[in-house]
C-alpha positions as CSV (number, residue, x, y, z in Angstrom):
1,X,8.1,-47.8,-11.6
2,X,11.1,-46.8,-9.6
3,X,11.7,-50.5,-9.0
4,X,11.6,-51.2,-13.2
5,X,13.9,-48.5,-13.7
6,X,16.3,-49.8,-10.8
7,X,16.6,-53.2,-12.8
8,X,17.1,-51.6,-15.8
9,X,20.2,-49.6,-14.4
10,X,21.1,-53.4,-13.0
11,X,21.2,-55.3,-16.8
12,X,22.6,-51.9,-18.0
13,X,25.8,-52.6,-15.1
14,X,26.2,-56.2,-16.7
15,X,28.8,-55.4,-18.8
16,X,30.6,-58.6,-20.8
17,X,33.2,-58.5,-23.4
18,X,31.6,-58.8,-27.3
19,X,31.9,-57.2,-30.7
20,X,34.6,-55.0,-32.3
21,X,35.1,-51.2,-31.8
22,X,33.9,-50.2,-35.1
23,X,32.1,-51.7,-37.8
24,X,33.8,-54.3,-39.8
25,X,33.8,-53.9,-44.0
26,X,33.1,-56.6,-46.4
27,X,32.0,-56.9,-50.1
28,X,29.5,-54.1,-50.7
29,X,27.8,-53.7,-47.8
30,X,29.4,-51.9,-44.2
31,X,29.2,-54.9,-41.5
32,X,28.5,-54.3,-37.9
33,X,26.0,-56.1,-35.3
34,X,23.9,-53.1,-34.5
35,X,22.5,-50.3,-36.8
36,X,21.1,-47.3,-35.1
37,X,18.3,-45.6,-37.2
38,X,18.0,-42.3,-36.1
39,X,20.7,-39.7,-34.3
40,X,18.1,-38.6,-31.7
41,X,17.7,-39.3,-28.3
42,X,16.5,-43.0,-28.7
43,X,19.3,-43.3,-30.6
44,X,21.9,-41.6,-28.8
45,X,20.8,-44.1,-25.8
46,X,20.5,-46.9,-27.3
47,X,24.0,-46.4,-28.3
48,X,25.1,-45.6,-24.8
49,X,23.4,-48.8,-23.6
50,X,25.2,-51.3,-26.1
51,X,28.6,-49.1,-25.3
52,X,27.8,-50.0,-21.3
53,X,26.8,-53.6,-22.2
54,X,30.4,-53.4,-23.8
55,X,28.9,-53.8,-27.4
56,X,31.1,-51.2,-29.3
57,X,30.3,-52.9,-33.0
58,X,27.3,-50.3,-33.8
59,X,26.6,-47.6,-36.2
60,X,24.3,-44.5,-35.9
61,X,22.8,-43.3,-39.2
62,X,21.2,-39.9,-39.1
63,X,19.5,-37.8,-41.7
64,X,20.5,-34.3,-41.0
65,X,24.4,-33.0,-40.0
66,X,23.7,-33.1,-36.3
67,X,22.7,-35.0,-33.3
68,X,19.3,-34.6,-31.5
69,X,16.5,-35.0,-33.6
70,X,13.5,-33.1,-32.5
71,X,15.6,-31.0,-30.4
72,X,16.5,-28.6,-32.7
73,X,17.5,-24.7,-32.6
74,X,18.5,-21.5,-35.3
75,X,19.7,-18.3,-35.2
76,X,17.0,-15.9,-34.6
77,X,16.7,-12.0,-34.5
78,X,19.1,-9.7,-32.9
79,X,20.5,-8.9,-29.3
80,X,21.8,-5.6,-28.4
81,X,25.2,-6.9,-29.5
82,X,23.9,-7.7,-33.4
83,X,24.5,-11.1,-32.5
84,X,21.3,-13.4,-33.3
85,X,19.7,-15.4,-30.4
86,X,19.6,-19.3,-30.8
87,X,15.7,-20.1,-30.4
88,X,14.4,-23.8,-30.1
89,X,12.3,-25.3,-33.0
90,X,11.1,-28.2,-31.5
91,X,11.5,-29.6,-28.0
92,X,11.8,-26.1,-25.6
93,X,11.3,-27.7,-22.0
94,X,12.3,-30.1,-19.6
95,X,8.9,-31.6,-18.8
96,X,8.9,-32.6,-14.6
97,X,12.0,-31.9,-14.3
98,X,11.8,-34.2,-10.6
99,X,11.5,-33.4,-6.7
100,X,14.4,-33.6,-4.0
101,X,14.4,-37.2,-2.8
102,X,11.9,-38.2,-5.3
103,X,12.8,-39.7,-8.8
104,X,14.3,-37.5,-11.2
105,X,14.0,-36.8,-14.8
106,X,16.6,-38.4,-16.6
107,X,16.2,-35.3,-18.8
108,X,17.0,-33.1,-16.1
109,X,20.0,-35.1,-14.7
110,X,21.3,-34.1,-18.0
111,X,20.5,-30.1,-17.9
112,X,22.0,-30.1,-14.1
113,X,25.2,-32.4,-15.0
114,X,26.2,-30.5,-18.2
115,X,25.1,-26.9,-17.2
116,X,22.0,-26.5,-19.1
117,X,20.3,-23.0,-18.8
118,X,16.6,-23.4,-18.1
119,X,14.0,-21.2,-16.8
120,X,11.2,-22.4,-14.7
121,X,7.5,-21.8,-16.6
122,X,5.0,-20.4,-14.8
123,X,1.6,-21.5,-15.7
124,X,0.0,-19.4,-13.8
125,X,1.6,-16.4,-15.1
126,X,-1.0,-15.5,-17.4
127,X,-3.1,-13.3,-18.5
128,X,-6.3,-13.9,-20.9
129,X,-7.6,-11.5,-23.6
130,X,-10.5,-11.7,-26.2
131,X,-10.7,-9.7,-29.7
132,X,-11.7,-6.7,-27.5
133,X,-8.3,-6.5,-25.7
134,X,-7.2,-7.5,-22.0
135,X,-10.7,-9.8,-20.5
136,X,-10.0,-11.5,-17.4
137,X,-11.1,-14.8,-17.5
138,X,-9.1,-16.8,-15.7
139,X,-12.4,-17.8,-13.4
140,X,-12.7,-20.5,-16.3
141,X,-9.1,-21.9,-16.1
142,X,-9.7,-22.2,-12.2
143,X,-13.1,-24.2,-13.3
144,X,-11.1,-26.2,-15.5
145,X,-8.5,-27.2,-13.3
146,X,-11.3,-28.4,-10.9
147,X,-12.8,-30.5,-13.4
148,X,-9.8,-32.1,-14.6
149,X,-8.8,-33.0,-10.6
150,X,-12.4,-35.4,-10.7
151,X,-11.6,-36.5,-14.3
152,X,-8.0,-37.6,-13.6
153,X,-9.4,-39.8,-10.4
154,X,-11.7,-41.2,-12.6
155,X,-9.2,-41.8,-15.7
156,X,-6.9,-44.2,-13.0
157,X,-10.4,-46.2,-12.0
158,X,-10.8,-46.7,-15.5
159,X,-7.5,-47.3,-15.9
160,X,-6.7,-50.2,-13.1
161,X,-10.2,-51.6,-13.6
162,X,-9.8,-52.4,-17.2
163,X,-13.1,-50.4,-18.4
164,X,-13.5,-48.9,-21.7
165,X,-11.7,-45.8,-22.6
166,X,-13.3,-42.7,-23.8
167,X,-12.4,-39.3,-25.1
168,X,-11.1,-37.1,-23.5
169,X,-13.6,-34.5,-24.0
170,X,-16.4,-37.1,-22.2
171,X,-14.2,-37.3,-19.1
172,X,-13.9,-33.7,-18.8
173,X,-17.6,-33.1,-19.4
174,X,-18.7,-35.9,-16.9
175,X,-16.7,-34.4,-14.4
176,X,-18.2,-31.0,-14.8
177,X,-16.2,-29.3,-17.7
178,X,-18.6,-28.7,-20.7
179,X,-17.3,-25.6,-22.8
180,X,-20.1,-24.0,-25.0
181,X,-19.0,-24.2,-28.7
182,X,-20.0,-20.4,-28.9
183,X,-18.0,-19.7,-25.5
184,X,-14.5,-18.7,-27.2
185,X,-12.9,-17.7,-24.2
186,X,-14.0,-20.8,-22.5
187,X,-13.0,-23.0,-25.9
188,X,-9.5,-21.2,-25.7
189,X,-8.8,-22.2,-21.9
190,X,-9.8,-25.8,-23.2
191,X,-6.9,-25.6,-25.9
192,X,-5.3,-23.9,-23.2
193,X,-5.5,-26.8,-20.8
194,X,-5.2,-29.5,-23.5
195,X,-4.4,-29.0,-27.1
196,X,-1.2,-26.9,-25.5
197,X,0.1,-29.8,-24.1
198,X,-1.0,-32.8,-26.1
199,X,-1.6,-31.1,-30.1
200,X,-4.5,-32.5,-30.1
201,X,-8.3,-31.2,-28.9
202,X,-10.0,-33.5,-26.2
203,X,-11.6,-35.1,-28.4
204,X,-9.0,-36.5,-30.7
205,X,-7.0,-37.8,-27.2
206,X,-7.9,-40.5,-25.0
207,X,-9.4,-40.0,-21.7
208,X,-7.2,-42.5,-19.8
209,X,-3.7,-42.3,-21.7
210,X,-3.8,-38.6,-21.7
211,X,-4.5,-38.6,-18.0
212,X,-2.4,-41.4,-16.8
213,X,0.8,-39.8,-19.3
214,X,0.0,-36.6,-17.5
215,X,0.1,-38.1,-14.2
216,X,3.5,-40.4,-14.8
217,X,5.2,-37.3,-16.1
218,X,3.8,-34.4,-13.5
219,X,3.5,-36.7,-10.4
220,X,5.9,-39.3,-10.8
221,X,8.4,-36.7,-11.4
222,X,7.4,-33.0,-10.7
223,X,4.6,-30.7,-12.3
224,X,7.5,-28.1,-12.9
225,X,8.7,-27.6,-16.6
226,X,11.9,-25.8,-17.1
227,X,12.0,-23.7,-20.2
228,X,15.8,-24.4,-22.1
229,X,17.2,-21.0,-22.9
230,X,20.7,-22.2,-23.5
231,X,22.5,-20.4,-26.7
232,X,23.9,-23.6,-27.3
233,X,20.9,-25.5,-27.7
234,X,18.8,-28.0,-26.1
235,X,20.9,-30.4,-28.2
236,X,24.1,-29.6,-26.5
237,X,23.3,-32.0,-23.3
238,X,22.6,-34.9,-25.7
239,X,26.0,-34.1,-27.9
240,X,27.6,-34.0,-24.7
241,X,26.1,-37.6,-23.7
242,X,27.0,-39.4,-27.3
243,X,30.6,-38.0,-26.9
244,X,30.9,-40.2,-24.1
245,X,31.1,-43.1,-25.8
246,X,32.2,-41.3,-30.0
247,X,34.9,-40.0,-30.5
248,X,35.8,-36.8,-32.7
249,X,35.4,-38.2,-36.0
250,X,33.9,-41.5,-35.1
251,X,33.5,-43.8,-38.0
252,X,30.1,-45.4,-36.5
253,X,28.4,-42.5,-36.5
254,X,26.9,-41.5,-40.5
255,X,25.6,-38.2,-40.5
256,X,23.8,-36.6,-43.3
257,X,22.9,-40.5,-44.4
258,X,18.9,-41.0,-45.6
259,X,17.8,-44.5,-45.3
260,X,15.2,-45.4,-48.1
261,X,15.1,-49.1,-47.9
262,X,15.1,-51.6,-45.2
263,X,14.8,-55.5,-45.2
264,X,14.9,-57.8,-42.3
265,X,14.2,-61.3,-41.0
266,X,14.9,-63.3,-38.1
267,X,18.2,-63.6,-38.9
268,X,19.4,-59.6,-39.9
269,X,18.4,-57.1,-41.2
270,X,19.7,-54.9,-43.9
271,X,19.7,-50.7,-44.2
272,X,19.9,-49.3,-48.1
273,X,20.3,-45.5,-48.2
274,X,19.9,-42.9,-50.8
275,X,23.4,-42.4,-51.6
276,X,23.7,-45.9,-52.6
277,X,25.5,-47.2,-49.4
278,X,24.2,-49.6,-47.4
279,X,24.6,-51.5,-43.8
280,X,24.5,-55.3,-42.9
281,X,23.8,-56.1,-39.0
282,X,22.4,-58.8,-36.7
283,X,19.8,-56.3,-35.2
284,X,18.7,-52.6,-35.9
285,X,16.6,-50.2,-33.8
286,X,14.8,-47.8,-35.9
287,X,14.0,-44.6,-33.7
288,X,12.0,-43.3,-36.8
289,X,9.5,-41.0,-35.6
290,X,5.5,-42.1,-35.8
291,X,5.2,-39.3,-38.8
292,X,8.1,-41.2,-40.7
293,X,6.7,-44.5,-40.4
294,X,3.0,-43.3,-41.6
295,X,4.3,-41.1,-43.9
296,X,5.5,-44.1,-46.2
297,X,9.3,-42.5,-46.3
298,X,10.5,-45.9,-45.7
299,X,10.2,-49.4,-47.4
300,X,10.1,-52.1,-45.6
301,X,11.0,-55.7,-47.3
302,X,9.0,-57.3,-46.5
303,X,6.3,-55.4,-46.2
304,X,5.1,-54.8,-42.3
305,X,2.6,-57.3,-41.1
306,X,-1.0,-56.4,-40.0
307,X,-0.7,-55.7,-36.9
308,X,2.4,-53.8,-36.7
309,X,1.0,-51.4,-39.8
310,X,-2.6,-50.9,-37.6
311,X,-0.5,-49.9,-34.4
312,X,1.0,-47.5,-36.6
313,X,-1.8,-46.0,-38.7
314,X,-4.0,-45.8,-35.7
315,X,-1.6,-43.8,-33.2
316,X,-1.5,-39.8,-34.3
317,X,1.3,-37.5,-35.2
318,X,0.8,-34.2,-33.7
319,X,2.2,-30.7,-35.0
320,X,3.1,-28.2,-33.0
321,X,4.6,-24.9,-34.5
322,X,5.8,-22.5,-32.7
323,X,5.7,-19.0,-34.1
324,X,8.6,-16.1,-33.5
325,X,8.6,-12.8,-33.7
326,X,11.1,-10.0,-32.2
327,X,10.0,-6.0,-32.1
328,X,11.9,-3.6,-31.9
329,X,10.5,-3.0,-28.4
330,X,8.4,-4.9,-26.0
331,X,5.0,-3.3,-26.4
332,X,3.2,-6.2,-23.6
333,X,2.9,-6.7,-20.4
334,X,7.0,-7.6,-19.8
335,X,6.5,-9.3,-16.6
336,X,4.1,-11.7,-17.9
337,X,4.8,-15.1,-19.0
338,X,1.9,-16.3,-21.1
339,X,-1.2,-14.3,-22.8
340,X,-3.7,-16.1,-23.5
341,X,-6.1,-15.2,-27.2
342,X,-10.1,-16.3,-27.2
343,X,-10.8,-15.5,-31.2
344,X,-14.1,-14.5,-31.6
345,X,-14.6,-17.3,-34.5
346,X,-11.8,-20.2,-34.5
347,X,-10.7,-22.0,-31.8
348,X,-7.2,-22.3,-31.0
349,X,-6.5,-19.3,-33.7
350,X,-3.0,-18.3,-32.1
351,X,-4.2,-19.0,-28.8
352,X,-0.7,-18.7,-27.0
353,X,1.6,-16.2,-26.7
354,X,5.0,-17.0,-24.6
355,X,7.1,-13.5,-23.9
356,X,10.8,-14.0,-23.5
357,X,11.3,-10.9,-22.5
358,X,10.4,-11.6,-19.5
359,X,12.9,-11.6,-16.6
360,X,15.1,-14.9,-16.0
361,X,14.6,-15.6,-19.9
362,X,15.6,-13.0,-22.8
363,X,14.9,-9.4,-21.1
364,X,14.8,-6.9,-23.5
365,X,14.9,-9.1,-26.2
366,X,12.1,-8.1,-27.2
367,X,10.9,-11.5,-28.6
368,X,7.4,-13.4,-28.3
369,X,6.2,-16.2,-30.0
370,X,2.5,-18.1,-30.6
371,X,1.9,-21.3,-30.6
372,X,-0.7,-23.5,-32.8
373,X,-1.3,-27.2,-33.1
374,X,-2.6,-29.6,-35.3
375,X,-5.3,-28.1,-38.2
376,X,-4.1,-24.4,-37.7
377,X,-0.5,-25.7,-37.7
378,X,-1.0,-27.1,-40.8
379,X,-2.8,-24.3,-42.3
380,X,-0.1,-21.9,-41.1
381,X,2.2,-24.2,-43.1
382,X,0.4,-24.4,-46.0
383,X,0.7,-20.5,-46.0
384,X,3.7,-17.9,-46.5
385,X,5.7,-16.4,-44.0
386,X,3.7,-13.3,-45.4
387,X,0.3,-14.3,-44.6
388,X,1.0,-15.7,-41.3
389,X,3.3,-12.6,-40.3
390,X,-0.3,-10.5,-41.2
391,X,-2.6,-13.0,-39.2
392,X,-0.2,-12.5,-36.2
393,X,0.0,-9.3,-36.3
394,X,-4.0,-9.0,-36.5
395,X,-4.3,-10.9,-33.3
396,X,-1.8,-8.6,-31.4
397,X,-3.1,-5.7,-32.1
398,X,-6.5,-6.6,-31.4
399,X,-5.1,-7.9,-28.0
400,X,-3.2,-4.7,-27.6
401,X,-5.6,-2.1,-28.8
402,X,-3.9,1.0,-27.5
403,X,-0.5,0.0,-28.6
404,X,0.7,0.8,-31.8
405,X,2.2,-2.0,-32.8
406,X,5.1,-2.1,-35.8
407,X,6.2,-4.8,-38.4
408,X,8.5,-7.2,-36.6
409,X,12.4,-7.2,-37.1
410,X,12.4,-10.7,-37.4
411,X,10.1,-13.5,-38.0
412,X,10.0,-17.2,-38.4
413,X,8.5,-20.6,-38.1
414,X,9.1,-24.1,-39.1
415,X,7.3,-26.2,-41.0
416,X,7.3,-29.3,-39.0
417,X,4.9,-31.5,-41.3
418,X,7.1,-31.3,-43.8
419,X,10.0,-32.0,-42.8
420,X,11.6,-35.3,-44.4
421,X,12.8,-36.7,-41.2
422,X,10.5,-36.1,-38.9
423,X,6.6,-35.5,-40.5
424,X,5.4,-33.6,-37.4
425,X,6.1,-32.8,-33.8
426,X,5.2,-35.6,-31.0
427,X,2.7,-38.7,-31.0
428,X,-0.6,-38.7,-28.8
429,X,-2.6,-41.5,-28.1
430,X,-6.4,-41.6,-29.4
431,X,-9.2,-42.2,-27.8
432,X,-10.4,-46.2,-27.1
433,X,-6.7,-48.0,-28.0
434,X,-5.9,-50.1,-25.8
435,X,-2.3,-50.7,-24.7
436,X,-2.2,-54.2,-26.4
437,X,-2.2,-51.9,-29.5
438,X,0.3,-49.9,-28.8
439,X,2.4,-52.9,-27.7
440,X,2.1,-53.7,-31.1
441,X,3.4,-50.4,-32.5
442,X,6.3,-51.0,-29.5
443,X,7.6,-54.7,-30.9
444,X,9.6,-55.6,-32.9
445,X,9.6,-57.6,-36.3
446,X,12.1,-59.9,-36.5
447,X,15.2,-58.3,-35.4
448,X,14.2,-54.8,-36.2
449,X,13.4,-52.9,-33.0
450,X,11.3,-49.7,-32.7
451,X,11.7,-46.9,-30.2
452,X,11.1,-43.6,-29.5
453,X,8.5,-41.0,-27.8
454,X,5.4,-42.8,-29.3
455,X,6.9,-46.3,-28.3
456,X,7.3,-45.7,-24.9
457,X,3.5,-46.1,-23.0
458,X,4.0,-44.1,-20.0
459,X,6.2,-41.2,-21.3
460,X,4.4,-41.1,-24.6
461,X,4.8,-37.5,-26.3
462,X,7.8,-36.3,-24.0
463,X,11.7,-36.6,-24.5
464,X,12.3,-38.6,-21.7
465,X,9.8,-41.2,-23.3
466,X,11.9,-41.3,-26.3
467,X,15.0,-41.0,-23.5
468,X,13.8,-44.6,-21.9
469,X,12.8,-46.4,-25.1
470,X,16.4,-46.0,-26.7
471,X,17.5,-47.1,-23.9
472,X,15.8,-50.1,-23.2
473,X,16.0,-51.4,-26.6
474,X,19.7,-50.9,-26.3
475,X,19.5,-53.0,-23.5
476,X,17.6,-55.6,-24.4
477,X,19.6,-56.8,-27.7
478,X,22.6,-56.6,-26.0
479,X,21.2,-58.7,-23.2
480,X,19.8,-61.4,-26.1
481,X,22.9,-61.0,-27.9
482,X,25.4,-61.9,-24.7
483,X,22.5,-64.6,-23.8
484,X,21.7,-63.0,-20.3
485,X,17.6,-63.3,-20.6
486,X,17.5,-66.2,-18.4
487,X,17.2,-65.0,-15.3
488,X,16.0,-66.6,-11.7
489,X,12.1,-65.9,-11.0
490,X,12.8,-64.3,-7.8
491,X,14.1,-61.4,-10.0
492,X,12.7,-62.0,-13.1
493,X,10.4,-59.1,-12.5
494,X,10.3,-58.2,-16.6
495,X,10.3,-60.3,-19.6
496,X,13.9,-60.1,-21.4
497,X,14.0,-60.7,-25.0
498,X,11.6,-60.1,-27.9
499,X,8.8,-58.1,-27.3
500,X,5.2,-59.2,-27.1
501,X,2.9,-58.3,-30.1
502,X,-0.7,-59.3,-30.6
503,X,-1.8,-60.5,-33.5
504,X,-5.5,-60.3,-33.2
505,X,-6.8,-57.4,-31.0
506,X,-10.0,-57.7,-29.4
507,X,-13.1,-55.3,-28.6
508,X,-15.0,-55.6,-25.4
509,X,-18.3,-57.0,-26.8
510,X,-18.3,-60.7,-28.0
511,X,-20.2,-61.2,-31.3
512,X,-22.8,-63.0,-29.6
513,X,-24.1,-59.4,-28.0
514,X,-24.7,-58.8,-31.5
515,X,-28.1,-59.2,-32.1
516,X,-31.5,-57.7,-32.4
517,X,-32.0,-57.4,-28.9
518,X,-29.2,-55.1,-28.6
519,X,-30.2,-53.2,-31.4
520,X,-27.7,-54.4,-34.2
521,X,-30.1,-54.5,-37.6
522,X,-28.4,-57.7,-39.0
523,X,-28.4,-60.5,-37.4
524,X,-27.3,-63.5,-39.3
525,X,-29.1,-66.0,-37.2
526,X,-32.9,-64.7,-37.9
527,X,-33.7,-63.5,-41.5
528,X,-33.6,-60.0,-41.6
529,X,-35.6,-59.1,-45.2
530,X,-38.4,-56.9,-44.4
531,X,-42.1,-58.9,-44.9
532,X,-43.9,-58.0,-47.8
533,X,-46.6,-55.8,-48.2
């Protein structure tokens, strides 16, 4: 890996001379070789990588009036100033954030070069309640984790040996983790242990990519996440990297620009937005997110083919909402990072409670928030501010019974499944789909490129996956376009150029295992009409 990333930074160094500065205008459409789909953080590097492959003819269009994408923060309550807090909407943490001497998070690199304020989480900062009040059982996250230790060893066999995939809820049981349906404080240290990082249940997720993206994130780089607490926003580091190559008022970057329409060939593509404008360039690099591209918000001429519109209907979208509230005191346990909810009836019913109040993070702000994924995320959507405020409340004060706990000063959530540009939170990878699929969801058609978080196969989910795709892709059409993918074999170590896609995907059992003898009912060679009486 380390090696693959070194000659990437190589190609990225190979810097010849082509395009213009900006995008050139003629007739009705804006002219440039590259359009940019997306203002996020594949976006913002695949526009760093054609800028350091001296390629300076792009454009970035982006849907909302700011840079980032899924990193995203709002005013929130009150400090003891009466100035409101700035509280993250989406991405809140720098995921493995690296190791002295080890690789490092590209992610990171950013938070330490442009001053980011982070907090380290604490996992095992937590304490565990049922509907009852404080119940320890953190016996059963200690279980867990010696479970999952098995499972993950037997995730990379599976893995490097080719075998079939399973779910993830298999692997864990196999290896000793099997949480009764009616055990709700055992079911909330499952979500604990998964849902909370993948939105999805075991069950939904693959055995083998949820493992293996676990173990290229934690152990590649570090199993340390760094919560981002800056007031100027997670998006601040990622402003601070596009302004290295646009400037104040830089006429290749369109913001508040919607793109409705796109068509595309082997020869160019073309970009139509809502507002009747529209771009002509040589390539384009959509950094759509998964939830964009199933959601239809996009029409593609001509239409996708097969295989590319599989890969994208059979990856998942996950939601993960995060849930705010501020008091006008801190009524919990203030040195304590995470509280954990077992609800007596629904599993993963605001299972996770994060204080910031907590020292090194917002002391005395007085602010905690829950977190819910997938179906309860998009029930709580479906709801008002109203009905969730009560349902939070509920769950408090049954976790706090001898407190008496008031109406929050301030509440809020988003509504991430709804929102136009992004349809959800993060993609996860489902259980049996295989990696030739999700090449297929990675390649390109014609000269439109994909990247993101779900396009990248190791980093899947995380930032810094969505960090290496836009790079890459950036890398690659500037490589095809300055015609440097011929290289010698003794460093030829990666294909350069268009990516693979398959156009038939095959399962593990040939059809000649189907037959009676393996217990299929039809088999076309014998005749299969029951004999009459």
């Amino acid at each position: 890996m380390q090696l693959y990333l070194t000659l990437l930074a190589i190609a990225g160094a190979i810097q010849p001379v082509i395009g213009a500065p900006h995008p050139r205008t003629e007739g009705t459409c804006k002219k440039t070789k590259v359009a940019i789909l997306g203002g996020g953080v594949a976006g913002i590097t695949a526009a760093q990588a054609l800028t350091n492959a001296s390629v300076h003819d792009f454009v970035i269009l982006e849907y909302r009036d700011t840079l980032g994408g899924r990193a995203w923060h709002k005013p929130f309550g009150k400090n003891k100033d009466g100035k409101p807090y700035n509280i993250e909407m989406g991405a809140n943490w720098v995921q493995g954030i690296g190791s002295e001497g080890g690789p490092q998070n590209p992610i990171w690199l950013l938070a330490q070069k442009y001053g980011l304020n982070t907090e380290f989480s604490n996992y095992e900062n937590i304490s565990t309640y049922n509907k009852d009040g404080y119940s320890d059982y953190s016996h059963l996250i200690s279980a867990y984790d010696e479970a999952y230790d098995i499972a993950n060893q037997r995730a990379g066999e599976i893995l490097t040996q080719n075998l079939q995939d399973q779910n993830a809820k298999s692997g864990l049981a196999i290896a000793g983790w099997k949480p009764k349906p009616l055990d709700m404080e055992a079911q909330a240290v499952d979500w604990w242990s998964w849902d909370f990082e993948a939105a999805y249940s075991p069950i939904e997720s693959s055995f083998v990519f949820g493992c293996a993206g676990d173990n290229l994130t934690f152990n590649y780089f570090s199993d340390h996440d760094n919560l981002v607490i800056d007031q100027r926003g997670f998006n601040f580091i990622f402003k601070k990297l596009a302004s290295t190559f646009l400037s104040d008022n830089d006429p290749r970057l369109h913001l508040n620009t919607e793109v409705t329409n796109i068509t595309y060939s082997d020869h160019g593509v073309t970009v139509y937005n809502k507002d009747g404008s529209c771009v002509e360039a040589d390539y384009a690099i959509t950094t759509f997110s998964l939830g964009v591209l199933q959601n239809g918000a996009i029409n593609f001429s001509p239409e996708l083919p097969d295989w590319k519109q599989e890969a994208i209907e059979k990856f998942t979208m996950g939601t993960y909402t995060k849930i705010f509230f501020q008091f006008n005191e801190t009524f919990w346990p203030s040195e304590t990072q995470y509280h954990l909810y077992a609800d007596p009836v629904t599993r993963g019913w605001y299972p996770v409670w994060q204080s910031l109040s907590t020292p090194g993070f917002y002391p005395e702000s007085n602010i905690i928030f829950a977190t819910v994924t997938n179906e309860q995320a998009y029930r709580v959507e479906r709801q008002t501010d109203e009905q969730t405020k009560k349902e939070g409340l509920e769950v408090l004060r049954k976790m706090f019974p001898d407190k008496d706990i008031p109406e929050p000063t301030a509440f809020t959530y988003p509504r991430w499944t709804s929102e136009p540009w992004s349809y959800g939170s993060y993609s996860n990878w489902p259980p049996s789909t295989s990696l030739e699929m999700h090449q297929n969801l990675r390649a390109n058609t014609g000269r439109l490129w994909f990247a993101g978080e779900a396009t990248s196969p190791t980093f899947f989910g995380f930032l810094h996956g969505a960090y290496y795709e836009g790079l890459d892709a950036g890398r690659q059409i500037a490589a095809i376009m300055q015609h440097r993918c011929v290289h010698p074999e003794s460093v030829k170590l990666r294909e350069c150029g268009p990516r693979k896609h398959y156009e038939t995907l095959h399962g593990t059992s040939p059809y000649s295992d189907y037959t009676m003898l393996n217990g299929w009912a039809v088999d076309s060679s014998i005749d299969n009409n029951p004999p009459e009486e």
